[in-house]
C-alpha positions in Angstrom: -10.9 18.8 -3.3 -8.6 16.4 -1.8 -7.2 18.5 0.7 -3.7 18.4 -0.8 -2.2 20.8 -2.9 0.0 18.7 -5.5 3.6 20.7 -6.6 3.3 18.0 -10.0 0.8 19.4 -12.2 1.3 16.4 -14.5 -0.4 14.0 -11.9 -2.9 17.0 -12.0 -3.4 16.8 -15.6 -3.4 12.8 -16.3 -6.3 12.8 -13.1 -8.6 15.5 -15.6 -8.2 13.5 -18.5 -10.1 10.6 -17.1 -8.0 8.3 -19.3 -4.9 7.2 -20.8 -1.4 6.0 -20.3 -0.8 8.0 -17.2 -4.6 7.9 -15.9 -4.0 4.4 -16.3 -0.7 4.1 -14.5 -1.7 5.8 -11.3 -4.9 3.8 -10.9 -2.8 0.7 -11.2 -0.5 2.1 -8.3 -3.4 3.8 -6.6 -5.1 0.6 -6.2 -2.5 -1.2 -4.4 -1.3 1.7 -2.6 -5.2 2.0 -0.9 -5.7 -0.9 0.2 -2.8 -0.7 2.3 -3.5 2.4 3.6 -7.2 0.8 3.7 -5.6 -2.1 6.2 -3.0 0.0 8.0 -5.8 1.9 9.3 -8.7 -0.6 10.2 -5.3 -2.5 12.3 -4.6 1.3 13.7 -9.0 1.0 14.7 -8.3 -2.0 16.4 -5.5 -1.1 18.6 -7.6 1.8 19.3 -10.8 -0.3 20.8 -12.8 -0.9 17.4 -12.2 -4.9 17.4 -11.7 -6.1 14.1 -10.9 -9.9 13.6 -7.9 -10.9 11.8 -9.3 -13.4 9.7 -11.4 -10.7 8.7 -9.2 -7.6 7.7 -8.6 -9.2 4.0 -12.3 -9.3 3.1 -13.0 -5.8 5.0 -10.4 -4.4 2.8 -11.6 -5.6 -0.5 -15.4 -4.9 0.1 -14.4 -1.3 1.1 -12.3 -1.1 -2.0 -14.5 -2.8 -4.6 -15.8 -1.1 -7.8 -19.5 -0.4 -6.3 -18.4 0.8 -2.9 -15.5 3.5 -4.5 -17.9 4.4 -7.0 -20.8 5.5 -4.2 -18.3 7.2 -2.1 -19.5 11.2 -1.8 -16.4 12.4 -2.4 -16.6 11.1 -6.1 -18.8 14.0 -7.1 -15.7 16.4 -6.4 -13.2 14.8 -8.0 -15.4 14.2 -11.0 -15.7 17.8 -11.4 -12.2 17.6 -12.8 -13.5 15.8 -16.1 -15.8 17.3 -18.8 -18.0 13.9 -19.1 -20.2 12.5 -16.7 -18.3 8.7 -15.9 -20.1 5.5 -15.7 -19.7 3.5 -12.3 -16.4 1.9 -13.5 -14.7 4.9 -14.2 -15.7 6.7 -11.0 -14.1 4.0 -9.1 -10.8 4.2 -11.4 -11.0 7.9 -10.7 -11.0 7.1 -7.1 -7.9 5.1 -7.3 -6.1 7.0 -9.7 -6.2 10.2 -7.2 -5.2 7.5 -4.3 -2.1 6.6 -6.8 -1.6 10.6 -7.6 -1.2 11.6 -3.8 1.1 8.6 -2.6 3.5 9.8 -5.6 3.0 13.3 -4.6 2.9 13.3 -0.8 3.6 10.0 0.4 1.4 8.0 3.0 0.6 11.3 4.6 -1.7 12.9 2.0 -3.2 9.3 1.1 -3.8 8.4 4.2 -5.6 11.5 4.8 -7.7 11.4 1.5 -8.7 7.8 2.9 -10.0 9.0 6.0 -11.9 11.5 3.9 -13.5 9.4 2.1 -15.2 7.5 4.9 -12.9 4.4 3.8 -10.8 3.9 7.6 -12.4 5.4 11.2 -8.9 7.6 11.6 -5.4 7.8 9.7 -3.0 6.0 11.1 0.5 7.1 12.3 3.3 7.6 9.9 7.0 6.9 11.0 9.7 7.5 8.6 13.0 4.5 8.3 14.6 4.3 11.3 18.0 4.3 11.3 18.8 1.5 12.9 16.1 -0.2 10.9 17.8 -4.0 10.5 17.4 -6.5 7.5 18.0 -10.1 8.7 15.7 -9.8 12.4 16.6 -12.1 15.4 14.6 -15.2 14.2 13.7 -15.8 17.9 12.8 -12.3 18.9 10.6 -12.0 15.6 8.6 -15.8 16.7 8.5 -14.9 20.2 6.7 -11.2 19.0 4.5 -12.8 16.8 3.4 -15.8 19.0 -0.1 -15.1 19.0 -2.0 -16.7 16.3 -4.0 -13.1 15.6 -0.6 -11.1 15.9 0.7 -13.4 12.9 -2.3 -13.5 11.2 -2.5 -9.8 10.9 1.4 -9.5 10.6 0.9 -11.9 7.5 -2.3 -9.9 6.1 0.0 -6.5 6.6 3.2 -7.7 4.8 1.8 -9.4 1.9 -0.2 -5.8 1.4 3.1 -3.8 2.0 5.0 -6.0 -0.5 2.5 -5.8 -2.9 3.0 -2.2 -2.6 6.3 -2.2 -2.5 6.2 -4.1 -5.9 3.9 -2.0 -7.4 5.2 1.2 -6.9 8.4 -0.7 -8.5 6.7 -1.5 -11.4 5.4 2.1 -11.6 9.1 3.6 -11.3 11.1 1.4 -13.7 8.4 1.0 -16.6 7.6 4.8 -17.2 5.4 3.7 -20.2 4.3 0.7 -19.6 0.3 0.6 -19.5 -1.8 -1.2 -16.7 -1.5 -4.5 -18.3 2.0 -4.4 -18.8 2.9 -3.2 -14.9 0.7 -5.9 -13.8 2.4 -8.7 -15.2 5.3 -7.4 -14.1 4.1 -7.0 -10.5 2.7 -10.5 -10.3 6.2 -12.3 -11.9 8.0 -10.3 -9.0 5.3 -11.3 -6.4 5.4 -15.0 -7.3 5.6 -17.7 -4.3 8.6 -19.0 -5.7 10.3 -15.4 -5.8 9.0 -15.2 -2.0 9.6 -18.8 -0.4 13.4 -17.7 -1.7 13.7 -14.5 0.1 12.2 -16.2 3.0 14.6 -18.9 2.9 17.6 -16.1 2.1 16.6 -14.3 5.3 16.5 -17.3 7.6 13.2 -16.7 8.8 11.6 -19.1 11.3 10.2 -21.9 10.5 7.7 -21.6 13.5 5.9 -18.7 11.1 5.0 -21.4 8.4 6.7 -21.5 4.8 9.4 -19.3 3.6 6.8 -17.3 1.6 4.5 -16.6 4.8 7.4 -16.3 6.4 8.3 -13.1 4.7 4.9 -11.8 4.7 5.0 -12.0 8.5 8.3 -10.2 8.7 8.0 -7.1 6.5 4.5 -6.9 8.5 6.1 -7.3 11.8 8.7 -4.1 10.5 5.0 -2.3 9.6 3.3 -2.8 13.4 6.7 -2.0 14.6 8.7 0.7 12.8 6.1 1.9 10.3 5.3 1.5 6.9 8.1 3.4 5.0 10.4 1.1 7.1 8.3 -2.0 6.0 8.5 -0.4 2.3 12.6 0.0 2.6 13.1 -3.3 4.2 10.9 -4.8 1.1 12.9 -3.0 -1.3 16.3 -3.9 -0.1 15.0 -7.4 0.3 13.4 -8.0 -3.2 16.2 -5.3 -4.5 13.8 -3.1 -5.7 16.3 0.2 -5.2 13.1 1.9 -4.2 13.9 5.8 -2.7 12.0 7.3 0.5 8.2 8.5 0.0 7.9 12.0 -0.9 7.3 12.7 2.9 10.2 11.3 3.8 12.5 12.7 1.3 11.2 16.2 2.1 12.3 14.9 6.0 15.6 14.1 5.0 15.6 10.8 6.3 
């Protein structure tokens, strides 16, 4: 269906219900979790030759993730063969989302991106680099100005972080509130992903001040880490910024890095 073969039948069995604490719960993660695979790979189209304008990527992102454009996507008929009612437009969106959240739990970006690319949502998956090792915190505020000079390189460093640290946070939420419902990890997710809480970790790290307030500053950072080192590096370097104490994707756990 999906082309994964999950090894937790639980995600399995809260994607048939349709509904539900854990239904809920993945379609909350799944829906951050998407759109930055959503992003990573329209950026990875425009490195490739398919021009997309920075200023753009944002509003690309949420018309390809919206309610009526998940719910119309052919690969909804498949997954809704898992469930013994026929869903209403709404639901066949969540369902999309929730299988998104099911197979970033269960196989990391790997399997999500892949299920993305299925879906007609991104042109190709993007590449997937696990941590490196000498993966650094604090960056050389110069180096990191001077790399991001270009106004479109920062622009789409911003859009990149501030989707990778809403991820980050997300999949927090997800790990430390096992029962906490959608409305509940939400909250949560937004008090962590406040300005204030970011302008502070901007200002901790000594960012540059050439890449606009502390808060965009951090944005363009963890972004920068994405472009450069991948997105499980940009996902560690969030966590042990924000002190999330997040652990490697599943990928990258089964890698042993």
């Amino acid at each position: 269906m999906v082309d994964h073969s999950f090894t937790d039948p639980l995600l399995v069995s809260a994607l048939s219900s349709g509904k539900g604490l854990d239904f809920q719960r993945l379609e909350f993660l799944g829906d951050s979790v998407m759109e930055s695979s959503v992003l990573a790979g329209l950026i990875h189209a425009g490195n490739s030759g398919n021009e997309y304008a920075a200023d753009k990527l944002v509003s690309l992102v949420r018309g390809r993730t919206s309610t009526e454009h998940l719910a119309g996507l052919g690969i909804v008929a498949q997954i809704t063969d898992l469930l013994g009612f026929q869903p209403g437009k709404k639901r066949k969106a969540d369902l999309v989302e929730a299988t998104a959240g099911a197979l970033f739990v269960d196989g990391g970006w790997e399997a999500l991106d892949r299920f993305v690319e299925i879906t007609g949502l991104i042109p190709q998956a993007p590449p997937v680099r696990q941590r490196g090792a000498d993966l650094t915190l604090v960056p050389d505020g110069d180096q990191l100005a001077a790399a991001l000079d270009d106004a479109d390189d920062l622009s789409v460093a911003v859009a990149l972080g501030m989707q990778t640290i809403e991820c980050a946070v997300s999949w927090w939420a997800f790990r430390v509130l096992p029962r906490g419902n959608e409305g509940i990890l939400t909250a949560v997710a937004q008090d962590k992903l406040s300005r204030r809480r970011l302008a502070n970790t901007g200002t901790r790290l000594k960012l540059p001040s050439r890449l606009g307030r502390p808060e965009n500053a951090f944005r363009a950072w963890v972004g920068h880490v994405a472009l450069s080192q991948g997105r499980n590096s940009a996902l560690m370097a969030t966590s042990d910024a924000l002190n999330l104490g997040l652990p490697p994707t599943a990928a990258a756990r089964r890698a042993g890095s």
